[in-house]
N, C-alpha and C positions, 0 to 999 in steps of 0.2 A: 091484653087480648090473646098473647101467645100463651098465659097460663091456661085460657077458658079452651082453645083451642087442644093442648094438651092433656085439658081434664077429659074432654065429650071424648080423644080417642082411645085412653086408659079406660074408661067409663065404657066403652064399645068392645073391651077383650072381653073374649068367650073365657067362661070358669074354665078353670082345667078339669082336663080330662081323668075319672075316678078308675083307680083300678078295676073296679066293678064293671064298668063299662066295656074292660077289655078281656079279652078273652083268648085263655092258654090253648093252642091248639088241640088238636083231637087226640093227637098221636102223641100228646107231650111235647119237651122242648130236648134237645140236644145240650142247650147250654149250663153251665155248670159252674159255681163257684170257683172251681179250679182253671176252666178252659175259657172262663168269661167273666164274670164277676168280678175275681179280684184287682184282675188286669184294670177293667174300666172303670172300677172305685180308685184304684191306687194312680190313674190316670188323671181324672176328672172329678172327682172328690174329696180326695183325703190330701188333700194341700192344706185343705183348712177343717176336713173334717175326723183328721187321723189325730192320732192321741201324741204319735212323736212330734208333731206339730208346735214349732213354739208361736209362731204368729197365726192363727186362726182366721184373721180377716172377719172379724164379726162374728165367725161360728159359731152356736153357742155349743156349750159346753157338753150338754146332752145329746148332742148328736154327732154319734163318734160311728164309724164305718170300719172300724179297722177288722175285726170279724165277722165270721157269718154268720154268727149269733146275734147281734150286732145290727146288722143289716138286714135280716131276719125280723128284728123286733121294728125298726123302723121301713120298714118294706112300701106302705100304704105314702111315707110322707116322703120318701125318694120317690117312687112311684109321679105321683101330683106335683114335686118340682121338677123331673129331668127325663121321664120316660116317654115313648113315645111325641105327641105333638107338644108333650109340657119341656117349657126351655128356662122358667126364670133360674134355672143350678146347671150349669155352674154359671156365674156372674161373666164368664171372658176373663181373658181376649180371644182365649184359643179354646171354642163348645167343641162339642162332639155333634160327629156326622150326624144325617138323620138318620139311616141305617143302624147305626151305635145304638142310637135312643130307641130303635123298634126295636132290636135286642135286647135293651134293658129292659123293656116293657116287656116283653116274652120273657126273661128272666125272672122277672117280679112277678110278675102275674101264675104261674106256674108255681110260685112257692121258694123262688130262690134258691133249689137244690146246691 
């Protein structure tokens, strides 16, 4: 019963939220690879998804963050796990704020400058 239970409330999340759906301010963004980006990847992502990395935690191998080139290419699929209202990345124990993640989301969304 507690499986059926578990399925209808997974079965009840909303898709994530698509980059497309969000929207870079008018004025542009302030935030920058340098002044934001790298900080919050090298905080909450590249534990397991940095190349120095010897334990990955399941990462796969194609998803490496450590540049902006990098993170640039995978923009869309950071985006859809950790930005904004999307939370399944990082896994825990320690997420980032929500704040963080509207940052990332205006980060990504704007083009990741």
């Amino acid at each position: 019963m507690k499986w059926l239970a578990l399925a209808l409330v997974v079965a009840c999340d909303p898709p994530p939220l698509e980059m497309s759906e969000y929207a870079c301010p008018t004025a542009g963004t302030q935030l920058t690879y340098a002044n934001f980006g790298a900080t919050f990847l090298g905080v909450s992502c590249n534990t397991c998804h940095g190349a120095a990395v010897g334990n990955r935690h399941g990462a796969p191998e194609l998803f490496r963050f450590d540049t902006l080139d990098e993170v640039q290419h995978h923009r869309d699929r950071i985006f859809v796990r950790a930005a904004a209202s999307n939370t399944s990345m990082p896994p825990g124990p320690v997420d980032p704020a929500t704040d963080e993640r509207d940052r990332l989301a205006e980060w990504l969304v704007c083009g990741a400058p």
